[in-house]
DSSP file (Angstrom, degrees, kcal/mol; ACC not computed):
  #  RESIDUE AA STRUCTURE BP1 BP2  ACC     N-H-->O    O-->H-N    N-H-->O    O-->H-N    TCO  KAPPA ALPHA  PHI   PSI    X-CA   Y-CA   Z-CA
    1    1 A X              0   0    0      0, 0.0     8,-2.7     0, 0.0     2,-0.3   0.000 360.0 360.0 360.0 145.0    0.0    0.0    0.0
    2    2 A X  B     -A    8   0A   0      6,-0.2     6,-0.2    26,-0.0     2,-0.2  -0.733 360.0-130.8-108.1 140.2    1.4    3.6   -0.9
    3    3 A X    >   -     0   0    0      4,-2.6     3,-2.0    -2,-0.3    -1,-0.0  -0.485  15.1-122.4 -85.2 150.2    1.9    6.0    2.4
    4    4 A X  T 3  S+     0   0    0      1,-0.3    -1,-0.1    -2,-0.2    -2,-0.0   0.627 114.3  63.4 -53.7  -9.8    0.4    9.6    2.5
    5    5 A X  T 3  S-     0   0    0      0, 0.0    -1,-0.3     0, 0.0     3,-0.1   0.616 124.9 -99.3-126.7 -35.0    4.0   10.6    3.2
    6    6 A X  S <  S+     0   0    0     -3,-2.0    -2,-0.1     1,-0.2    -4,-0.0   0.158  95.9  86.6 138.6 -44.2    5.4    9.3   -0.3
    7    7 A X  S    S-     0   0    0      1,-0.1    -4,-2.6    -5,-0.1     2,-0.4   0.453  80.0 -97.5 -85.6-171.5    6.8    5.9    0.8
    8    8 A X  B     -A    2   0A   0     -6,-0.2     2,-1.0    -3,-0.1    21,-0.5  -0.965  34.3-114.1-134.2 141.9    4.9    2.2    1.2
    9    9 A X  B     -B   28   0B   0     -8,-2.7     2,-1.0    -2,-0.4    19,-0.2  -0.627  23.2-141.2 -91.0 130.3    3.7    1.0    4.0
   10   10 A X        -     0   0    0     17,-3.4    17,-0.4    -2,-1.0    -1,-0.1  -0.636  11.5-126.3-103.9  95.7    5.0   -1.9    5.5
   11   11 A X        +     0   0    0     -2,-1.0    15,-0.2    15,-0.2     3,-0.1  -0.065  32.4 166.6 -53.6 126.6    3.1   -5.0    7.3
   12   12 A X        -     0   0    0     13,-2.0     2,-0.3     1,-0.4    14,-0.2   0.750  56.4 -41.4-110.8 -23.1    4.6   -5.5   10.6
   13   13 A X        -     0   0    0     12,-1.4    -1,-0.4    69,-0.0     2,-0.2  -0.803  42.1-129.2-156.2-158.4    1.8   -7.9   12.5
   14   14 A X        -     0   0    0     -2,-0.3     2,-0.3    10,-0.2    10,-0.2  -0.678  21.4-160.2-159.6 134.7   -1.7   -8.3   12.9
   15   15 A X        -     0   0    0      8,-0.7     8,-0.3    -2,-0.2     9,-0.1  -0.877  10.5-136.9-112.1  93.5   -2.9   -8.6   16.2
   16   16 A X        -     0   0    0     -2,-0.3     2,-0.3     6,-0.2     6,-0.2   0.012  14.3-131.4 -52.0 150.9   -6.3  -10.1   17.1
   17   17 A X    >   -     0   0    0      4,-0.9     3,-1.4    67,-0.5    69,-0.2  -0.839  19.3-127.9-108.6 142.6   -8.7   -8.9   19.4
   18   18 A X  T 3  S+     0   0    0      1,-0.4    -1,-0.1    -2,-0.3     4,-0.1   0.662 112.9  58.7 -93.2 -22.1  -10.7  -10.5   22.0
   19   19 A X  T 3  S-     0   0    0      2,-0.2    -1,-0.4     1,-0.1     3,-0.1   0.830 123.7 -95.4 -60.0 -36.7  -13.8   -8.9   20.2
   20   20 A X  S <  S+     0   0    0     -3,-1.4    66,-1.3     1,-0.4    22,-0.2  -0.102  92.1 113.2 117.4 -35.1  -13.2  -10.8   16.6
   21   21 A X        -     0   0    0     64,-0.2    -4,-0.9    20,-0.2    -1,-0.4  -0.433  57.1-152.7 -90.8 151.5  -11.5   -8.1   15.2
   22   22 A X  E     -C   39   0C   0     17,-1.1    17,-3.5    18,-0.5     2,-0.7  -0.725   3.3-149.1-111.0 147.7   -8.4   -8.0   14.4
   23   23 A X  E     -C   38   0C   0     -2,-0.3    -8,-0.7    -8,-0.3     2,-0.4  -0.874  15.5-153.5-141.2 102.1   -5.8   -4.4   14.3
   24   24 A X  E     -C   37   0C   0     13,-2.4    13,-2.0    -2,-0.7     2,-0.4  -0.723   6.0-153.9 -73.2 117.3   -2.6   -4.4   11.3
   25   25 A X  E     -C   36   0C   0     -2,-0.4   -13,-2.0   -12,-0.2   -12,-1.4  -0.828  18.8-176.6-102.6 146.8   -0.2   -2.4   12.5
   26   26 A X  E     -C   35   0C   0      9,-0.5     9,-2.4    -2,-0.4     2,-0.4  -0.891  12.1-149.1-131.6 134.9    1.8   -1.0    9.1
   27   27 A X  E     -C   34   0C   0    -17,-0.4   -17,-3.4     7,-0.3     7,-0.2  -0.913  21.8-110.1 -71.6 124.8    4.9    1.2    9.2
   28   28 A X  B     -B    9   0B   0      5,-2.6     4,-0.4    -2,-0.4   -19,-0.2  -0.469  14.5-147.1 -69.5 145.3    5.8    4.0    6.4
   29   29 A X  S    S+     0   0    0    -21,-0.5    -1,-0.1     1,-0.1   -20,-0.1   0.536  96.3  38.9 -76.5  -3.5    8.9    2.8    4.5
   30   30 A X  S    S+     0   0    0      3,-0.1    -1,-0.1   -22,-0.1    -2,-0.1   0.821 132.3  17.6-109.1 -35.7    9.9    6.8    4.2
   31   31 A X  S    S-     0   0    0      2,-0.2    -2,-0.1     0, 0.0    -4,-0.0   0.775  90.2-129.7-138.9 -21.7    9.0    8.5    7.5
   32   32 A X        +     0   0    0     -4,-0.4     2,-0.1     1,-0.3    -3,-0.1   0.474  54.2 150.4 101.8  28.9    8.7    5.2   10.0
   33   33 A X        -     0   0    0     -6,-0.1    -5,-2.6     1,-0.0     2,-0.7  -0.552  39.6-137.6 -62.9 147.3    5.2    6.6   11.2
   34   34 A X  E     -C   27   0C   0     -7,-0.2    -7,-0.3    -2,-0.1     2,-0.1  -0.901  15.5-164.1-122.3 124.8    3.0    3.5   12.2
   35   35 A X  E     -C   26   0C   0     -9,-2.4    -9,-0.5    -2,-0.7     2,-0.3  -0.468  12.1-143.8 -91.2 176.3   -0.4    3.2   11.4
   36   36 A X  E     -C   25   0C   0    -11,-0.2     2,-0.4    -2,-0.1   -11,-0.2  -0.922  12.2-166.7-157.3 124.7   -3.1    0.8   13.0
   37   37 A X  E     -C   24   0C   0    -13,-2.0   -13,-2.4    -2,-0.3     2,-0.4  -0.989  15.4-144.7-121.3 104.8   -5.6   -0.5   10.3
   38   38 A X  E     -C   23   0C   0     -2,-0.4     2,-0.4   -15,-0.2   -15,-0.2  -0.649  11.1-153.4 -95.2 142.0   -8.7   -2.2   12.4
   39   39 A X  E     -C   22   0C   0    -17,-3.5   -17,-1.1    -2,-0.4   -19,-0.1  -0.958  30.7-114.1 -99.6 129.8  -10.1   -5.6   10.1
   40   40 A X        -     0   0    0     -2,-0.4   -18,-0.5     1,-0.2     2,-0.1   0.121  24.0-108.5 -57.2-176.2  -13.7   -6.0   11.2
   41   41 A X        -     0   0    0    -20,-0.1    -1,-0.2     1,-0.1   -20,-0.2  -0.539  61.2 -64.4-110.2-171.3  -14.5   -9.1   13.0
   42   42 A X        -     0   0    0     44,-0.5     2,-0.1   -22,-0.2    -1,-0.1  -0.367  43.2-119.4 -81.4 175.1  -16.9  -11.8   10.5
   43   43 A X     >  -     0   0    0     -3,-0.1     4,-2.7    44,-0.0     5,-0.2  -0.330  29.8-107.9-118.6 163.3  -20.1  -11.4    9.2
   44   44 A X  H  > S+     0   0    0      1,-0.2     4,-1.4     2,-0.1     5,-0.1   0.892 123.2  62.4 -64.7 -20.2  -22.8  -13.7   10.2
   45   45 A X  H >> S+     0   0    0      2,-0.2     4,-3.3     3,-0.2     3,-0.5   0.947 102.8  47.3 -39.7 -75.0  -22.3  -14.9    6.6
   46   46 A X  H 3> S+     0   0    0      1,-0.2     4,-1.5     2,-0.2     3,-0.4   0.987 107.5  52.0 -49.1 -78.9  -18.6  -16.0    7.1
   47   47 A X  H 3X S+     0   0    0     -4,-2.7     4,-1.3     1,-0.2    -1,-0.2   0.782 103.9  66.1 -54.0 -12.8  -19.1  -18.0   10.4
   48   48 A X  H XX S+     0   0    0     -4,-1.4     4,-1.4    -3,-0.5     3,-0.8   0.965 106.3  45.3 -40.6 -62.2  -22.1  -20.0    8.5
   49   49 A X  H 3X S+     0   0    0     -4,-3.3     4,-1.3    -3,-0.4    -1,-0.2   0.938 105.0  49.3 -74.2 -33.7  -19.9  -21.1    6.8
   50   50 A X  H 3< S+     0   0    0     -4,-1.5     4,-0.4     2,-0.2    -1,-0.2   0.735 118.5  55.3 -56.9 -27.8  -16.8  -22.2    9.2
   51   51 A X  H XX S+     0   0    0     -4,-1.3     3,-5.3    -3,-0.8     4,-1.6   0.959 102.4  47.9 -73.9 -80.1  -19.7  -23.9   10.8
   52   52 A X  H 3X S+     0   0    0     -4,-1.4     4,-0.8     1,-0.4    -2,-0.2   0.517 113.7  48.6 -20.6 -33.7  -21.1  -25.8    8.1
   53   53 A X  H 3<>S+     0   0    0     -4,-1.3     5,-0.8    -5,-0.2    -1,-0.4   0.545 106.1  52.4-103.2 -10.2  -17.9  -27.1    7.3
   54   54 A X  H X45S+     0   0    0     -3,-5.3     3,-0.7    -4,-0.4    -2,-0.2   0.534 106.4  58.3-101.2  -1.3  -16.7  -28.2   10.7
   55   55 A X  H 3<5S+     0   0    0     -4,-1.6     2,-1.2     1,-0.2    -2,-0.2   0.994  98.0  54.7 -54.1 -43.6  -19.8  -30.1   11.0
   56   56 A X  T 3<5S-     0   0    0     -4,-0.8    -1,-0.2     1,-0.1    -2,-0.1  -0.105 124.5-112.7 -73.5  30.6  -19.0  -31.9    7.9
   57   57 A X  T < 5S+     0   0    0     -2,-1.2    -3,-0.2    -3,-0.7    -1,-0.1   0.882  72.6 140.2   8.2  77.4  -15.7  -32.7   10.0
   58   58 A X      < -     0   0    0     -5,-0.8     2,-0.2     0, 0.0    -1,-0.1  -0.123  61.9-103.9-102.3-166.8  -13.7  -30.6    7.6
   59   59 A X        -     0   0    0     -2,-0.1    -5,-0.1    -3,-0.1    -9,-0.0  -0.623  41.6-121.6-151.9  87.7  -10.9  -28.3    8.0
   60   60 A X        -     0   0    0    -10,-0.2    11,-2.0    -2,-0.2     2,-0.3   0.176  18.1-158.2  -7.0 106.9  -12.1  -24.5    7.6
   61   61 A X  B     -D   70   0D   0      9,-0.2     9,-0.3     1,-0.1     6,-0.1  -0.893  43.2 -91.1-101.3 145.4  -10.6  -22.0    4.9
   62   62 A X     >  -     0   0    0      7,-2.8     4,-0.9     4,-0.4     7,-0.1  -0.127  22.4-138.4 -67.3 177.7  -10.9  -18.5    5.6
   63   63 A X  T  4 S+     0   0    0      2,-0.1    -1,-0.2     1,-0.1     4,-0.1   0.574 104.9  47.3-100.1 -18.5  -14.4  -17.2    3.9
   64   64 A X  T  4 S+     0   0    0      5,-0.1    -1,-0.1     2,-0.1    -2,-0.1   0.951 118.0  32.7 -77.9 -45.4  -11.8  -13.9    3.0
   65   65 A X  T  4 S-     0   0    0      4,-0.2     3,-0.2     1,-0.2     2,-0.2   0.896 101.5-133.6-100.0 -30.6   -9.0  -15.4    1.8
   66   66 A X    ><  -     0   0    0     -4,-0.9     3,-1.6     3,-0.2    -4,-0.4  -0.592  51.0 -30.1 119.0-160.8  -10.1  -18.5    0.0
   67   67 A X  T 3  S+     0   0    0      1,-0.2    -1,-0.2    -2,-0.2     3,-0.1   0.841 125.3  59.6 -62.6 -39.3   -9.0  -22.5   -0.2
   68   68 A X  T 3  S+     0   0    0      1,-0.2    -1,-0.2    -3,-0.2     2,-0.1   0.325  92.4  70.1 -91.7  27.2   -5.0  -21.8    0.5
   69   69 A X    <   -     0   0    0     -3,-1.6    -7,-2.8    -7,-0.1    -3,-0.2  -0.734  69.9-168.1-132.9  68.9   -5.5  -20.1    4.0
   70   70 A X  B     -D   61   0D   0     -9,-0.3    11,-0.3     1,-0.1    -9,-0.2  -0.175  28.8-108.9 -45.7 135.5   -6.7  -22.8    6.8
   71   71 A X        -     0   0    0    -11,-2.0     9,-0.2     9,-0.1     2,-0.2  -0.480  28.6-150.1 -74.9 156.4   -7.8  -21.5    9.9
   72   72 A X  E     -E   79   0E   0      7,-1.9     7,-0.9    -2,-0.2     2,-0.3  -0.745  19.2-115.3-106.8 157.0   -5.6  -22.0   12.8
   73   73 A X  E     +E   78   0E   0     -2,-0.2     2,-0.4     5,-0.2     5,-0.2  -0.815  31.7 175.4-109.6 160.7   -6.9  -22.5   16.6
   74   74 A X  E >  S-E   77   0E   0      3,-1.1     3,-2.1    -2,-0.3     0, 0.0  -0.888  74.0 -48.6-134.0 138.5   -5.6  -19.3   18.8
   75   75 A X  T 3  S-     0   0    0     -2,-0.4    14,-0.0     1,-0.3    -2,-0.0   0.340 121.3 -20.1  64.1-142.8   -7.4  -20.3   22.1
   76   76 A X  T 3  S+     0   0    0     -3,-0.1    14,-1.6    14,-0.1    -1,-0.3   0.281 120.5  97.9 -93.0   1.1  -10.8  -21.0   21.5
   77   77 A X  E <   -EF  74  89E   0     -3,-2.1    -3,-1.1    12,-0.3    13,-0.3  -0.263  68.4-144.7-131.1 161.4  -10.8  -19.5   18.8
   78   78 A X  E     -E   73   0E   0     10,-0.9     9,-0.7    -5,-0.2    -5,-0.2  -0.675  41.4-175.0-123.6 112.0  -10.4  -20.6   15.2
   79   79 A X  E     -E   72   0E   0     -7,-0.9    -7,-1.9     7,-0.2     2,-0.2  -0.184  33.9-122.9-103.5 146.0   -8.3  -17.6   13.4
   80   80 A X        -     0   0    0      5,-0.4     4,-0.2    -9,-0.2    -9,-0.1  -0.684  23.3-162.2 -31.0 130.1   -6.9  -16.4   10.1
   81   81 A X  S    S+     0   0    0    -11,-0.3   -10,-0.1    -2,-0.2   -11,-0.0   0.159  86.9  49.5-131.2  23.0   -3.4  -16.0   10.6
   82   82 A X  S    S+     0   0    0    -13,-0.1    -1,-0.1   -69,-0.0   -69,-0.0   0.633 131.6  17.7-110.9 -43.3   -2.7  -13.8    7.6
   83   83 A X  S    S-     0   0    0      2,-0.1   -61,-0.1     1,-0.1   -68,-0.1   0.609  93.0-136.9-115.0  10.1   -5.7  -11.2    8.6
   84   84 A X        +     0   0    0     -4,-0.2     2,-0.6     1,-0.1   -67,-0.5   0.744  54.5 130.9  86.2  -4.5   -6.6  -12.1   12.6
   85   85 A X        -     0   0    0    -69,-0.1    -5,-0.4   -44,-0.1   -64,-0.2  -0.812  50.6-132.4-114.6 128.4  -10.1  -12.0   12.6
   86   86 A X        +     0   0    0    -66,-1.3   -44,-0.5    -2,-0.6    -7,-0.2  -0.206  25.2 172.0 -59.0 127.8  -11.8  -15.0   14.3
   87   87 A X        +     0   0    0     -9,-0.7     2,-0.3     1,-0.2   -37,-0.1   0.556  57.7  26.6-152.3  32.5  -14.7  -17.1   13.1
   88   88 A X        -     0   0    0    -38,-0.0   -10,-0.9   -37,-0.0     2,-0.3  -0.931  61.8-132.9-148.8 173.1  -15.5  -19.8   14.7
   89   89 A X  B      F   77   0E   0     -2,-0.3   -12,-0.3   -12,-0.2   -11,-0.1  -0.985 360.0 360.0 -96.7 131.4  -15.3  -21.1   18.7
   90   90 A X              0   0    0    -14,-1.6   -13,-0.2    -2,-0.3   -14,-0.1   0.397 360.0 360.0-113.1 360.0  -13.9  -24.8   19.4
């Protein structure tokens, strides 16, 4: 992503949130200012589906990123671990 400052902004984490939501902290490559980009948490849409498919004893892909990004379990939680945002409980 290109920074107001001139530069590109540089992913430095993602940190999930105990709400669902998830906050990307980014750094300019020109001025080293850090932004904080909040990801919304899923839609009821998305966890229908993470449900649906761990009935089927399956293995959950995020509903964002598509087949080659498996959720992981954080917790209780089962997570994105490229964008943070939660969408199911096990």
């Amino acid at each position: 992503m290109e920074s107001l400052n001139g530069g590109f902004l540089i992913l430095l984490g993602i940190r999930p949130q105990e709400s669902g939501t998830a906050v990307g902290v980014f750094e300019c490559s020109v001025s080293s200012l850090r932004y904080e980009i909040v990801i919304p948490k899923a839609t009821r849409t998305e966890r229908k589906k993470v449900r649906d498919v761990l009935q089927q004893d399956g293995d959950p892909d995020c509903p964002r990123h598509g087949t080659d990004f498996r959720l992981v379990r954080a917790g209780k939680n089962l997570v994105c671990s490229d964008c943070g945002v939660a969408y199911a409980r096990v």
